[in-house]
DSSP file (Angstrom, degrees, kcal/mol; ACC not computed):
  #  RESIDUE AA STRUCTURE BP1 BP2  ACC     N-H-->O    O-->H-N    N-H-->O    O-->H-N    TCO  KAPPA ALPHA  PHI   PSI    X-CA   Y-CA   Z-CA
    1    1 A X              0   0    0      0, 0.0     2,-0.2     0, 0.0     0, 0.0   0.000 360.0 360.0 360.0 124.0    6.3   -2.1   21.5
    2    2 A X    >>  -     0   0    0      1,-0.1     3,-3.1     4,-0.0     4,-1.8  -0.495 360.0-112.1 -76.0 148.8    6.0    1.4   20.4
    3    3 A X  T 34 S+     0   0    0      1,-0.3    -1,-0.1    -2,-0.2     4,-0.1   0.363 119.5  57.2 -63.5   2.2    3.9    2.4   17.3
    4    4 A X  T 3> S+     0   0    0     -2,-0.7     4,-1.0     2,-0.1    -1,-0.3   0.570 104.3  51.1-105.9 -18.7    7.5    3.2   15.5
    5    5 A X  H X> S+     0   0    0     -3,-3.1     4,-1.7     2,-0.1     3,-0.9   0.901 113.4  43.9 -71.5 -54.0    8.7   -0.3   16.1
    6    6 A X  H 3X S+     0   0    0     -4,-1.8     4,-1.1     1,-0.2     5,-0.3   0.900 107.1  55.2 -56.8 -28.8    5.7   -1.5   14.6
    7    7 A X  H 3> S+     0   0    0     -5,-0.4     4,-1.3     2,-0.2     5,-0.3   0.958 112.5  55.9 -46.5 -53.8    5.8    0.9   11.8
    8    8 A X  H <X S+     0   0    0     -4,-1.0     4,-3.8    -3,-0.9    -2,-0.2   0.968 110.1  34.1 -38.7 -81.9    9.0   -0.7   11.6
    9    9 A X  H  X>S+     0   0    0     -4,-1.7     4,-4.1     2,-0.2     5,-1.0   0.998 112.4  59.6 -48.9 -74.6    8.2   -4.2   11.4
   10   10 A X  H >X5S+     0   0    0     -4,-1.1     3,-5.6    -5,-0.4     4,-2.7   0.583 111.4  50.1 -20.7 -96.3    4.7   -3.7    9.2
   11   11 A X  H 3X>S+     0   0    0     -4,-1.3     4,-2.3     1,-0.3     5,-0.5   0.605 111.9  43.4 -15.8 -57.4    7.1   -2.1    6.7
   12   12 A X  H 3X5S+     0   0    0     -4,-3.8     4,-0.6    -5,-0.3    -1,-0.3   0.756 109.9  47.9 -74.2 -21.1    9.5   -4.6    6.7
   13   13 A X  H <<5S+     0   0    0     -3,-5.6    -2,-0.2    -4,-4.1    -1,-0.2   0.682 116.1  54.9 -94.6  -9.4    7.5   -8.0    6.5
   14   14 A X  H >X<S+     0   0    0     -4,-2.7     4,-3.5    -5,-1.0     3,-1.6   0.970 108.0  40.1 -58.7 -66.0    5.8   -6.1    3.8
   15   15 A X  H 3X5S+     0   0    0     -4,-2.3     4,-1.7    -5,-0.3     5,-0.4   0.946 120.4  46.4 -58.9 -39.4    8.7   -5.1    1.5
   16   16 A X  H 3X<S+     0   0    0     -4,-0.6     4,-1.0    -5,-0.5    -1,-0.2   0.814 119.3  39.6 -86.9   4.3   10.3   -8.6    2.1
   17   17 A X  H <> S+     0   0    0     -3,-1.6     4,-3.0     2,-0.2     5,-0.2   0.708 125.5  48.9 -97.3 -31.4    6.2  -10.8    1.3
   18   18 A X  H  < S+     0   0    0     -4,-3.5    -2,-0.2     2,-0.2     5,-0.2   0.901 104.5  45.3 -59.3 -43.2    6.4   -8.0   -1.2
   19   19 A X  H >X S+     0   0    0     -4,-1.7     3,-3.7    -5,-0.4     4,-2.5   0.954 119.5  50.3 -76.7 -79.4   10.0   -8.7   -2.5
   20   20 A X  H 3X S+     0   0    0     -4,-1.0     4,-2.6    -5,-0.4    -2,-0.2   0.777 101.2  54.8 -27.3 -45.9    8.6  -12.7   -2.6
   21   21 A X  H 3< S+     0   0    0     -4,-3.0     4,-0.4     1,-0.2    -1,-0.3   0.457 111.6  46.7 -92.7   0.6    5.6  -12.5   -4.4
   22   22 A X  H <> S+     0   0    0     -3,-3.7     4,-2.2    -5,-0.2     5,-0.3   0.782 111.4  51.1-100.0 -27.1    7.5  -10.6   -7.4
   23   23 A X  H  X S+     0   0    0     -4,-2.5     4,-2.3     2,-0.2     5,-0.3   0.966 110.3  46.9 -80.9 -52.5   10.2  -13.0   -7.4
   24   24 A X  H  X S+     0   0    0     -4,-2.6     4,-1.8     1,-0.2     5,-0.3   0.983 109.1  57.0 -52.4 -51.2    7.8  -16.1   -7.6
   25   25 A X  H  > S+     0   0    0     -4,-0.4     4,-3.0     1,-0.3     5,-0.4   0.967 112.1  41.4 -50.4 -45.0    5.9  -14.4  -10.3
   26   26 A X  H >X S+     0   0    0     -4,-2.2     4,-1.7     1,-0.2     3,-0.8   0.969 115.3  48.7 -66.9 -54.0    9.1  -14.1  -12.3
   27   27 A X  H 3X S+     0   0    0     -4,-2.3     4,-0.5    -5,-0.3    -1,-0.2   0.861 107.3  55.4 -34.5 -40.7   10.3  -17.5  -11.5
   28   28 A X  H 3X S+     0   0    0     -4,-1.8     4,-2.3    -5,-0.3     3,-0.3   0.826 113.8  42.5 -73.0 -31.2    7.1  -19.0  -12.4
   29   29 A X  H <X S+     0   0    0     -4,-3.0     4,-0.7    -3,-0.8    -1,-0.2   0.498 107.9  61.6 -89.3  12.1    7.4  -17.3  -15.8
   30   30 A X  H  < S+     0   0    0     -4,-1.7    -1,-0.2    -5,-0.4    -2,-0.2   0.629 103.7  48.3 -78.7 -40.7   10.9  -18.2  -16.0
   31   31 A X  H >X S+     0   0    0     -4,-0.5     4,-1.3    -5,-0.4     3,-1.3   0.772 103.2  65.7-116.1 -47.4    9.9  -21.3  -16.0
   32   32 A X  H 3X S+     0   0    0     -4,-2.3     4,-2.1     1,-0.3    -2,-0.2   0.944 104.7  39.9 -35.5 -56.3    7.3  -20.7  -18.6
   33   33 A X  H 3< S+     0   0    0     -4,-0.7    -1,-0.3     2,-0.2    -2,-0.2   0.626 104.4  65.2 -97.2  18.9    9.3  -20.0  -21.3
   34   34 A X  H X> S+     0   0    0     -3,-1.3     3,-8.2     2,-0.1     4,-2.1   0.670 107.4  41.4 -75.0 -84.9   11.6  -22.3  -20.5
   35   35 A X  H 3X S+     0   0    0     -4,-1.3     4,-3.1     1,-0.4    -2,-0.2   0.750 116.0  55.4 -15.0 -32.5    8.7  -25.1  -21.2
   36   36 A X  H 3X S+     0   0    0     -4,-2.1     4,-1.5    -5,-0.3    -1,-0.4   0.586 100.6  50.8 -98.0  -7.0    7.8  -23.0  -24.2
   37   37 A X  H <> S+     0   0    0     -3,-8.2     4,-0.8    -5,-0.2    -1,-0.2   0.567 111.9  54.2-109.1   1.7   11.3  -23.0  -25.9
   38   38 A X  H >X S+     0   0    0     -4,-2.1     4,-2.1     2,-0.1     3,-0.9   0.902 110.8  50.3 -72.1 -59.8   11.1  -27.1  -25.3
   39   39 A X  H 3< S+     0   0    0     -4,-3.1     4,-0.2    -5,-0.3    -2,-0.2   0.819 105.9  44.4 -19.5 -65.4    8.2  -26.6  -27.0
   40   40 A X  H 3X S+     0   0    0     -4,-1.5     4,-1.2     2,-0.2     3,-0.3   0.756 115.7  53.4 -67.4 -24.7    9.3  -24.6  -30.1
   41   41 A X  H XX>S+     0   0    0     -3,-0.9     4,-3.1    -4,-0.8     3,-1.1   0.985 110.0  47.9 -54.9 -75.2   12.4  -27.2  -30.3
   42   42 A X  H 3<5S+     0   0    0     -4,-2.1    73,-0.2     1,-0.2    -1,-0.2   0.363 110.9  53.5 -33.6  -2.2    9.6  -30.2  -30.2
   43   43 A X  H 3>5S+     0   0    0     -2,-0.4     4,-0.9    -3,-0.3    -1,-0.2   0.804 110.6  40.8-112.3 -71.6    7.8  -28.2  -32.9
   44   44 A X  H <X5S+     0   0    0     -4,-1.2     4,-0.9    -3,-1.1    -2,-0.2   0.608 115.2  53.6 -77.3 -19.2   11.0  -27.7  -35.7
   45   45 A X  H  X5S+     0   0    0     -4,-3.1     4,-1.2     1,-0.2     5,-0.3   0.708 111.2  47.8-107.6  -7.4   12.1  -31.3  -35.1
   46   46 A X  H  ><S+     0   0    0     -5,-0.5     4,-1.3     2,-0.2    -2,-0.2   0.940 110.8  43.6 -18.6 -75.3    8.6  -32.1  -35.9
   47   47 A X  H  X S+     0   0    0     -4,-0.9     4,-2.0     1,-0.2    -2,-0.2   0.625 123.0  48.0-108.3 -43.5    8.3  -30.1  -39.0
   48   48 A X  H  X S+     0   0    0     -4,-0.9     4,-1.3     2,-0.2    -1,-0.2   0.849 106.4  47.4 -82.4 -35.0   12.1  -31.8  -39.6
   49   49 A X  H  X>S+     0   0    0     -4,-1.2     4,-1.6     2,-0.2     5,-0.6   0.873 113.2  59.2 -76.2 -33.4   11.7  -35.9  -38.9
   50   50 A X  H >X5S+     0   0    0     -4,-1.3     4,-4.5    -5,-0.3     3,-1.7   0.996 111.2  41.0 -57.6 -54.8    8.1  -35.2  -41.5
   51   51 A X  H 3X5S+     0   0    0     -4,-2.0     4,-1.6     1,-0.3    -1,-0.2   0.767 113.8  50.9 -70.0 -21.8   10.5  -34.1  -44.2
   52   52 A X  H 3<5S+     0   0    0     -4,-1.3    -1,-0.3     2,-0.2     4,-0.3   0.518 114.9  38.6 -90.8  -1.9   12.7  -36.5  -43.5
   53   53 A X  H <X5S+     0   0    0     -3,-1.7     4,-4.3    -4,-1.6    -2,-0.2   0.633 111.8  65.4 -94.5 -41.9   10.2  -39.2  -43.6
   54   54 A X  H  X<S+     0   0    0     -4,-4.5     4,-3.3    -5,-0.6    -2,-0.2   0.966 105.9  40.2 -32.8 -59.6    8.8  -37.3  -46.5
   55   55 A X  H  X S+     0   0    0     -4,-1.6     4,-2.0    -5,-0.2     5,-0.4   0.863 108.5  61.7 -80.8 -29.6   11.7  -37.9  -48.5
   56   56 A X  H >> S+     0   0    0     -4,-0.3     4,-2.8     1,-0.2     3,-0.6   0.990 104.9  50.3 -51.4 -69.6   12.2  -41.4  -47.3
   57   57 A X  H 3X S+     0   0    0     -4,-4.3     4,-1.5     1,-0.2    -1,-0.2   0.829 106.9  48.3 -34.7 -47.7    9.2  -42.2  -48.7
   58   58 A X  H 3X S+     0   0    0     -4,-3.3     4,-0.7     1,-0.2    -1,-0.2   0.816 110.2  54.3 -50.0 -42.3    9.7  -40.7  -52.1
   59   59 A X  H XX S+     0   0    0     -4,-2.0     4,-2.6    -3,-0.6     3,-1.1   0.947 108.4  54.3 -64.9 -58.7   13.1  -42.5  -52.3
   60   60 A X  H 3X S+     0   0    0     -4,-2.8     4,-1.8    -5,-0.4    -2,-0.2   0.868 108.2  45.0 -53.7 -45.1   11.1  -45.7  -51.5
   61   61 A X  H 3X S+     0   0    0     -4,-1.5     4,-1.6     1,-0.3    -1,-0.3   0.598 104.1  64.1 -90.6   0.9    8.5  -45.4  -54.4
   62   62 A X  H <X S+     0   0    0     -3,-1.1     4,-1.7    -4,-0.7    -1,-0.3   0.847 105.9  44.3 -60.9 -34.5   11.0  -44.6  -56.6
   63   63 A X  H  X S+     0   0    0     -4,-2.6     4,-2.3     2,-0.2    -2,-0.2   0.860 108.5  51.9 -71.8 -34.6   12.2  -47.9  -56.0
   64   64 A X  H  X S+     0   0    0     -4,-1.8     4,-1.6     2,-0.2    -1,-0.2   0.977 110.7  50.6 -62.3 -59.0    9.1  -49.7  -56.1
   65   65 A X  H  X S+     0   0    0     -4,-1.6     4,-1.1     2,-0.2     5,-0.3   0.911 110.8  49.7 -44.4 -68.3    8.4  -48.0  -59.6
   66   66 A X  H  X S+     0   0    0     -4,-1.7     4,-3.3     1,-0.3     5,-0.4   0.965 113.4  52.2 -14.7 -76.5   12.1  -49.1  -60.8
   67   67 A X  H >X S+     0   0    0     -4,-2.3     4,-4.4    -5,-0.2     3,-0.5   0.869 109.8  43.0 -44.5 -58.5   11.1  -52.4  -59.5
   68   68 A X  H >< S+     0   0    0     -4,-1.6     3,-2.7    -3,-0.3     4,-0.4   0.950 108.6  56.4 -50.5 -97.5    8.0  -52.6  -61.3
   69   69 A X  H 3X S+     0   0    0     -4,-1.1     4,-1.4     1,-0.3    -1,-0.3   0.523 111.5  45.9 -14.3 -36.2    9.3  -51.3  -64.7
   70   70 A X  H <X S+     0   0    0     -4,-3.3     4,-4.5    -3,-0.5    -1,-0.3   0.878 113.2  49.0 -87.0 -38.0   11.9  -54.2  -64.6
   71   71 A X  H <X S+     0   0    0     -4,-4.4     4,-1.9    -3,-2.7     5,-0.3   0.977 116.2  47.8 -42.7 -72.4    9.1  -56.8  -63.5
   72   72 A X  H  4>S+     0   0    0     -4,-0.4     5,-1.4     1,-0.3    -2,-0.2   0.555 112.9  44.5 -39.4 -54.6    7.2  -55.3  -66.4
   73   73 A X  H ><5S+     0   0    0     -4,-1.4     3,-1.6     3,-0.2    -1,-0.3   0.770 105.9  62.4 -52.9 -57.3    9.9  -55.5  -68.7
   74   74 A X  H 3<5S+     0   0    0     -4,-4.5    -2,-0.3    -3,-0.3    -1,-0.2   0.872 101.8  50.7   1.0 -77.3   10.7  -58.8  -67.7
   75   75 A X  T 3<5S-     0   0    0     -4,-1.9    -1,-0.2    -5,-0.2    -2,-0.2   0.556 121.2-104.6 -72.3 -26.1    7.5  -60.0  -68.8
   76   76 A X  T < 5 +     0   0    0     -3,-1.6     2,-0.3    -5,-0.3    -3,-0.2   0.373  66.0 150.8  94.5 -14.9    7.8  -58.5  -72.0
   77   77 A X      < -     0   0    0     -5,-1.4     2,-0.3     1,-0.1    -1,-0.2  -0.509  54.0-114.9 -77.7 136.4    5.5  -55.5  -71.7
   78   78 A X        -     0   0    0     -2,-0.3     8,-0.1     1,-0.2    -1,-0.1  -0.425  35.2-165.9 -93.1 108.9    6.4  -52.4  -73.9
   79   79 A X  S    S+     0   0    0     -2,-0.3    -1,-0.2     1,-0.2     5,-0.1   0.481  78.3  47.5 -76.3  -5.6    7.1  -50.2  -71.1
   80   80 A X  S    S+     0   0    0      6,-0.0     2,-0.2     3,-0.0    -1,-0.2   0.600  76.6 115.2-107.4 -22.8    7.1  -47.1  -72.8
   81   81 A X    >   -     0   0    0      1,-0.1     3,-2.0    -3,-0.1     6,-0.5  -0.344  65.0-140.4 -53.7 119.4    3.9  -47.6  -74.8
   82   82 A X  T 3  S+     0   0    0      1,-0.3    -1,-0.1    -2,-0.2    -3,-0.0   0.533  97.0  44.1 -89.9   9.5    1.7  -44.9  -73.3
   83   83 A X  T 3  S+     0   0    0      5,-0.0    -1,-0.3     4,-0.0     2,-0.2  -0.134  86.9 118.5-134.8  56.8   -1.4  -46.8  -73.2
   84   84 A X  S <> S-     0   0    0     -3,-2.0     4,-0.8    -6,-0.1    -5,-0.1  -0.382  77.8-114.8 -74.2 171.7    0.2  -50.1  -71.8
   85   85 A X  H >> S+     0   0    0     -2,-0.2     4,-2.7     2,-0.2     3,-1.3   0.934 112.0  67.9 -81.0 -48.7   -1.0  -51.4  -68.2
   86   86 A X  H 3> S+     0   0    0      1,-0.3     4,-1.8     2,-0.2     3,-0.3   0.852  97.7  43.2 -32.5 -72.4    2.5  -50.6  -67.2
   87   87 A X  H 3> S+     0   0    0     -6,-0.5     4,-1.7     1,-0.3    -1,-0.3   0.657 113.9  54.7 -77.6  -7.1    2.4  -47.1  -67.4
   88   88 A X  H <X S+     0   0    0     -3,-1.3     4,-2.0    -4,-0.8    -1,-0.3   0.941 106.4  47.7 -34.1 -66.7   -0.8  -47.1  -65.9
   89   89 A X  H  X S+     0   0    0     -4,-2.7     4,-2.6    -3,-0.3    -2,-0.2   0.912 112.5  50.9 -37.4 -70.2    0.3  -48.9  -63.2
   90   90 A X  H  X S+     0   0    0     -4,-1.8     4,-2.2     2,-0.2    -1,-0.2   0.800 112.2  51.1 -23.2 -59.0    3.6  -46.2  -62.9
   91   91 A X  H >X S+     0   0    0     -4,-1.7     4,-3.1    -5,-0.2     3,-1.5   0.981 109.9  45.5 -56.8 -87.7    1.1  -43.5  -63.0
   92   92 A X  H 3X S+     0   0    0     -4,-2.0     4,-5.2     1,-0.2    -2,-0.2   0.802 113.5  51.0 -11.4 -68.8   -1.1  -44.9  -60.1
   93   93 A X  H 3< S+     0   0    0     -4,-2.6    -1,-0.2     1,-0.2    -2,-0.2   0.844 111.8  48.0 -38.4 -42.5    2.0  -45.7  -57.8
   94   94 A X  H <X S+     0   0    0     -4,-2.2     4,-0.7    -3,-1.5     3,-0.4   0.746 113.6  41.8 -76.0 -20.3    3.3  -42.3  -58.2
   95   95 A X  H  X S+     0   0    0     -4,-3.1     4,-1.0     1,-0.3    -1,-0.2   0.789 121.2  45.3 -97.9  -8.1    0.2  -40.3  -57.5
   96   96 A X  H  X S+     0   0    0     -4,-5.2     4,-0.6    -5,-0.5    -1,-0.3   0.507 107.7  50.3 -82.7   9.5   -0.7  -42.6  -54.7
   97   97 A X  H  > S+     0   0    0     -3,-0.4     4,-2.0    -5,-0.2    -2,-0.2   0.540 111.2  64.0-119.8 -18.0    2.6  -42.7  -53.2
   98   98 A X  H  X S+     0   0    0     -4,-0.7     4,-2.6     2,-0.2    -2,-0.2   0.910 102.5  42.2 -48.7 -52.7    1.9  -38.7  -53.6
   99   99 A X  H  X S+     0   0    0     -4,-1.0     4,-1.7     1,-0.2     5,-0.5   0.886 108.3  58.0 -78.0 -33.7   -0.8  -38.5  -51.5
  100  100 A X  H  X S+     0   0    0     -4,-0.6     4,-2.8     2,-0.2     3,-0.3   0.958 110.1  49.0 -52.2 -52.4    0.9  -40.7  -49.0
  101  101 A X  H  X S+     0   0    0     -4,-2.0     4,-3.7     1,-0.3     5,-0.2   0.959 108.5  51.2 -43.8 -63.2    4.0  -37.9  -49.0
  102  102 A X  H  X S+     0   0    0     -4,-2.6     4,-4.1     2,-0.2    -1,-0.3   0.810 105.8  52.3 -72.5 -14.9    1.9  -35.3  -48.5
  103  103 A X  H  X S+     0   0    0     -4,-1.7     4,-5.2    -3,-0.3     5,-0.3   0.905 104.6  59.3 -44.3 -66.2    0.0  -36.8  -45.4
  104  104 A X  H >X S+     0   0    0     -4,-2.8     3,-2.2    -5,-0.5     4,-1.3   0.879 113.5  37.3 -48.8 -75.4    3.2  -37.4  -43.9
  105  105 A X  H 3X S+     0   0    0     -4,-3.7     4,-1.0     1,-0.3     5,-0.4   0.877 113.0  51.8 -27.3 -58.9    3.8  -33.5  -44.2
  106  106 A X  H 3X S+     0   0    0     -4,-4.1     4,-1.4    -5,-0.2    -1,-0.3   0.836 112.8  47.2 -72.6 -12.0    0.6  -32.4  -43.5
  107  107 A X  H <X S+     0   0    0     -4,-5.2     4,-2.5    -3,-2.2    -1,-0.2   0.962 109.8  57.1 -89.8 -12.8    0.9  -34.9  -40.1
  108  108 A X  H >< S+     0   0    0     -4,-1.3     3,-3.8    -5,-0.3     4,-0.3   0.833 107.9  47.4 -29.8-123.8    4.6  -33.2  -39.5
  109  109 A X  H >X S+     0   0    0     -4,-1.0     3,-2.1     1,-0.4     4,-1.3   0.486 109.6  52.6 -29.6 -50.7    2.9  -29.7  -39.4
  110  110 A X  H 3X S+     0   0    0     -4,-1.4     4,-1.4    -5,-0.4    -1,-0.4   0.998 112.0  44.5 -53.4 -51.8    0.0  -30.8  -37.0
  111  111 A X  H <X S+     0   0    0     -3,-3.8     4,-0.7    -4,-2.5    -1,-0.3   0.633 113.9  45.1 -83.9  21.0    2.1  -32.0  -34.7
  112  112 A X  H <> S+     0   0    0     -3,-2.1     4,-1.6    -4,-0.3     5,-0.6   0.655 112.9  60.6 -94.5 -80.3    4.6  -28.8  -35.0
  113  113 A X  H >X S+     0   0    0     -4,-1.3     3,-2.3     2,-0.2     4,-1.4   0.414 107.6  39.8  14.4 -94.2    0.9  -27.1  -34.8
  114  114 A X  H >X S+     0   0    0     -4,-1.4     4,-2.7     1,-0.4     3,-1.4   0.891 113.2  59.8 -64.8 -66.3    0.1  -28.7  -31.1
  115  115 A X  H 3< S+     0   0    0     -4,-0.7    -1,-0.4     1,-0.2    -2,-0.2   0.457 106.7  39.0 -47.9  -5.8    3.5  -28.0  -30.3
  116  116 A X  H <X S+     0   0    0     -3,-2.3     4,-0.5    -4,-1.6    -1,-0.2   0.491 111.7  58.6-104.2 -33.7    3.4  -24.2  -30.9
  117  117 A X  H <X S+     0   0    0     -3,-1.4     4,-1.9    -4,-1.4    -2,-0.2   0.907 107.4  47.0 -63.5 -39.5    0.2  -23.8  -29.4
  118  118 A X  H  X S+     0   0    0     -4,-2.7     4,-1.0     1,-0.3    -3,-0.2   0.657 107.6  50.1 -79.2 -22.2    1.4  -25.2  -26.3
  119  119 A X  H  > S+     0   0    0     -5,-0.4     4,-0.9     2,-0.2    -1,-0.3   0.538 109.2  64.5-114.2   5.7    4.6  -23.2  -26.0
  120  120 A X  H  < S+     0   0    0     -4,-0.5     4,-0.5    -3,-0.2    -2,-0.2   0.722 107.3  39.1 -42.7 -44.3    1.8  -20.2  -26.7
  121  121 A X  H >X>S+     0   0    0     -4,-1.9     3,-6.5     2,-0.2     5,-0.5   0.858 110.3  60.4 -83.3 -75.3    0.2  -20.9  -23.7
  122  122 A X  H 3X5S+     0   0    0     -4,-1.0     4,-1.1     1,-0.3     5,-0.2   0.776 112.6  35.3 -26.8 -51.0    3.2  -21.5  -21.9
  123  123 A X  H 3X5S+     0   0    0     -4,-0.9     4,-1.5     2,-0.2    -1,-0.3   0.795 111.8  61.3 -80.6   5.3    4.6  -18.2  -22.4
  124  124 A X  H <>5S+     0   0    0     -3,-6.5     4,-3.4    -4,-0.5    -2,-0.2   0.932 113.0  41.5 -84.8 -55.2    0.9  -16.7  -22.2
  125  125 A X  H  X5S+     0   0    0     -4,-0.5     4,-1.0     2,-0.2    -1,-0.2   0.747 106.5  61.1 -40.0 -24.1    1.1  -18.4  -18.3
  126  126 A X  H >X<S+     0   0    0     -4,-1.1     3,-1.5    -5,-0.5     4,-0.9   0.983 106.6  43.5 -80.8 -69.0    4.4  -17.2  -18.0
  127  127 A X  H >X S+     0   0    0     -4,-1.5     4,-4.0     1,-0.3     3,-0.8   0.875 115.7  51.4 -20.6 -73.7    2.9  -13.4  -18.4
  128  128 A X  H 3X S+     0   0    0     -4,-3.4     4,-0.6     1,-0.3    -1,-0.3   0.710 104.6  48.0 -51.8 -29.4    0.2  -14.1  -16.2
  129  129 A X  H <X S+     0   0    0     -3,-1.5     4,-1.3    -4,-1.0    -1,-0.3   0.567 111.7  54.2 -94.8 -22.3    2.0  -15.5  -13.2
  130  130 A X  H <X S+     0   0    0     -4,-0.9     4,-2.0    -3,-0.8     5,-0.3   0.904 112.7  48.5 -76.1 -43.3    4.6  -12.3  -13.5
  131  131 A X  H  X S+     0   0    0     -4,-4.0     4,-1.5     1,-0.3    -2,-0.2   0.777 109.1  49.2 -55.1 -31.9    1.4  -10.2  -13.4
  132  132 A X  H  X S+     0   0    0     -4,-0.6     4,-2.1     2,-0.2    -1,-0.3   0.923 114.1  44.4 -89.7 -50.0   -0.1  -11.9  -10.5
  133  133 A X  H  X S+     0   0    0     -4,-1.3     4,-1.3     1,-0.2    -2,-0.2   0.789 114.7  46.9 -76.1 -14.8    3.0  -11.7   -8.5
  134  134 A X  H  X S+     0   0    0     -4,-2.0     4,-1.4     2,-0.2     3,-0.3   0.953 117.1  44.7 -80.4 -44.5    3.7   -7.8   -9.4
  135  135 A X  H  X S+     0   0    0     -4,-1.5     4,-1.2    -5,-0.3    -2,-0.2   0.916 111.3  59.0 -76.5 -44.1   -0.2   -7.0   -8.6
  136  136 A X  H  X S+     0   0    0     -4,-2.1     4,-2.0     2,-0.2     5,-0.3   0.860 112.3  39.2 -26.6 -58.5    0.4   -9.4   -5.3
  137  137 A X  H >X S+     0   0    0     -4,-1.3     4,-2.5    -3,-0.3     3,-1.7   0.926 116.2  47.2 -67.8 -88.6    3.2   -7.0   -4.1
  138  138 A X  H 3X S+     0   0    0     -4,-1.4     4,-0.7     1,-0.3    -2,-0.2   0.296 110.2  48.8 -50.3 -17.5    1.8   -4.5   -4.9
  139  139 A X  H 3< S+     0   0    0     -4,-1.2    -1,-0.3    -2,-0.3    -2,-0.2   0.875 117.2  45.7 -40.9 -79.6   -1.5   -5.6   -3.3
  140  140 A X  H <X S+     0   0    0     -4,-2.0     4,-2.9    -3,-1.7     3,-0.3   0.711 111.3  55.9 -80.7 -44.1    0.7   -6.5    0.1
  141  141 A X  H  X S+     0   0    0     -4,-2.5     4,-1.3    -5,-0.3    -1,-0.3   0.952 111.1  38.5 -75.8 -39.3    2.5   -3.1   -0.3
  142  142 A X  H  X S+     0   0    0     -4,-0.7     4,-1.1    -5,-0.3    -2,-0.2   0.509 117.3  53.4 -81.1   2.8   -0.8   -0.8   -0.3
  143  143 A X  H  > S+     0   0    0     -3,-0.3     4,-3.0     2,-0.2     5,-0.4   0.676 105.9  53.5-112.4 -48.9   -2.3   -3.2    2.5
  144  144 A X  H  X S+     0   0    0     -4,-2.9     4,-2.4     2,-0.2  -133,-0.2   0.881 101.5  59.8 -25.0 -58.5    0.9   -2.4    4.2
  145  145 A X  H >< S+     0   0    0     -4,-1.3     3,-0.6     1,-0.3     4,-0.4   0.932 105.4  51.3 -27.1 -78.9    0.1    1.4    3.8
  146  146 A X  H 3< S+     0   0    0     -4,-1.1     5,-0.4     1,-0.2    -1,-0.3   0.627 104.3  50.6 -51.5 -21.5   -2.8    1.0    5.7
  147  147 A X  H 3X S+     0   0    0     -4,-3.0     4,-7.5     1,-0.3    -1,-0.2   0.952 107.3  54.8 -70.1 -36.5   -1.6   -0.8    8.6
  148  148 A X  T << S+     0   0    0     -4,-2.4     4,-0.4    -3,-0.6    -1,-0.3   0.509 109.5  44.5 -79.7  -4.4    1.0    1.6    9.2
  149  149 A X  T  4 S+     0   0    0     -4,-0.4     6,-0.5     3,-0.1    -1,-0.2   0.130 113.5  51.0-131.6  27.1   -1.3    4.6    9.3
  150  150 A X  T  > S+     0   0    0     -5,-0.4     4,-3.4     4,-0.1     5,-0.2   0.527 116.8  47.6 -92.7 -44.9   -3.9    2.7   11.6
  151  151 A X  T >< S+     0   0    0     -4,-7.5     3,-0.5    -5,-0.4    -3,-0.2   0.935 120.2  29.4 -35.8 -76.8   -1.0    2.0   13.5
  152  152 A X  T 34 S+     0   0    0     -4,-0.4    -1,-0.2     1,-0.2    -3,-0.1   0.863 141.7  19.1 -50.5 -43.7    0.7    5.3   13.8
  153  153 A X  T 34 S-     0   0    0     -5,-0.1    -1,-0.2    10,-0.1     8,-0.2   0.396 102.2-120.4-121.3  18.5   -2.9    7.6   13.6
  154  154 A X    X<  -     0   0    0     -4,-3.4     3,-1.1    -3,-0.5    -4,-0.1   0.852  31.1-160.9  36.3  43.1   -5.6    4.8   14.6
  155  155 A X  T 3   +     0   0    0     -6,-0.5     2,-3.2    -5,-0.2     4,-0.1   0.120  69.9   6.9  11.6 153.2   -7.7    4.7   11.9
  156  156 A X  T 3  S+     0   0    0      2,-0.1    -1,-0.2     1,-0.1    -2,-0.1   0.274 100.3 115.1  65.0  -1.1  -11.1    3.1   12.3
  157  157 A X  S <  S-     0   0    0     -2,-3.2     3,-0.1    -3,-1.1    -1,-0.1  -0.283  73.8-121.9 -73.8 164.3  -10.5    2.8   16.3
  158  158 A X  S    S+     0   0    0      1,-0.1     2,-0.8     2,-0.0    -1,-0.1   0.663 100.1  59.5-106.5 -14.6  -13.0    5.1   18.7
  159  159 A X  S    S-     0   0    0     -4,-0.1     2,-0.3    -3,-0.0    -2,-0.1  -0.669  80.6-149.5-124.0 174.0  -10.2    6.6   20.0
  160  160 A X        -     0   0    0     -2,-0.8     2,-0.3    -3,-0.1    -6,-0.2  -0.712   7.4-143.0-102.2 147.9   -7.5    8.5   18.0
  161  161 A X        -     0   0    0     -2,-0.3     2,-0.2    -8,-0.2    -1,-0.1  -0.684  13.0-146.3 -99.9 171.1   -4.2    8.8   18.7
  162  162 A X              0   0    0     -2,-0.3    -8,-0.1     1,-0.1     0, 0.0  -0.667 360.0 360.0-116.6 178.1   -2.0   12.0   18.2
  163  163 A X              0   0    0     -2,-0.2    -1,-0.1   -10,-0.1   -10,-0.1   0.265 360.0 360.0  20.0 360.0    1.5   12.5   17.2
């Protein structure tokens, strides 16, 4: 085979290992931000089932309170008297049934949290794996160079070829 078929060849199984290792790169990030916009979904319906649990709750201790007041009333006790046990009681439910609410939020937003970190890294992998595949080619393409002008002018051989 003459040194211009081989020129030939080098050149060509380069450009096409070249042509490969950018196309995984993209794919691989391709495939990153795909994962990461599951992510950011998993994130907002997070941030959306908390509020909606949020508000469930609230709805709930309204009811308990309702409930109470009518027990309370029931009974006879002057529900309105503002140093009764009742409106103790009222008070208590609501600011504990408060704290409960906001827990529920604040665990909504942690798991939006995890879920936003994670489709951060995902697209931060995504980046990297395009990088690695361009720097790959590009790698595979200057490795190319050299083969094709040891081929063609023998390079690093003891004896040189001409023309």
């Amino acid at each position: 085979m003459g040194a211009t078929a081989a020129i030939a060849m080098i050149g060509l199984g380069s450009g096409m290992s070249a042509s490969a290792q950018k196309s995984a790169g993209k794919s691989q990030q391709a495939l990153a931000n795909y994962n990461a916009s599951i992510s950011d979904i998993k994130a907002n319906d997070a941030i959306a089932r908390g509020a909606e649990e949020e508000t469930r709750h609230r709805l709930g201790t309204r009811k308990l309170i309702g409930s109470q007041r009518a027990a309370f009333a029931a009974s006879g006790v002057d529900i309105t008297d503002p140093d009764s046990t009742a409106v103790n009681v009222f008070a208590d439910t609501a600011a504990l049934s408060e704290v409960d609410a906001l827990t529920i939020r604040s665990n909504a937003a942690r798991e939006a949290w995890g879920y936003r970190a994670q489709a951060q890294d995902d697209r931060a992998r995504g980046r990297i794996a395009k990088q690695t595949g361009d720097n790959q080619a590009i790698g595979t393409l200057i490795n190319a160079g050299g083969s094709v002008l040891y081929t063609k002018y023998g390079f690093g051989s003891t004896t040189r070829k001409t023309g």
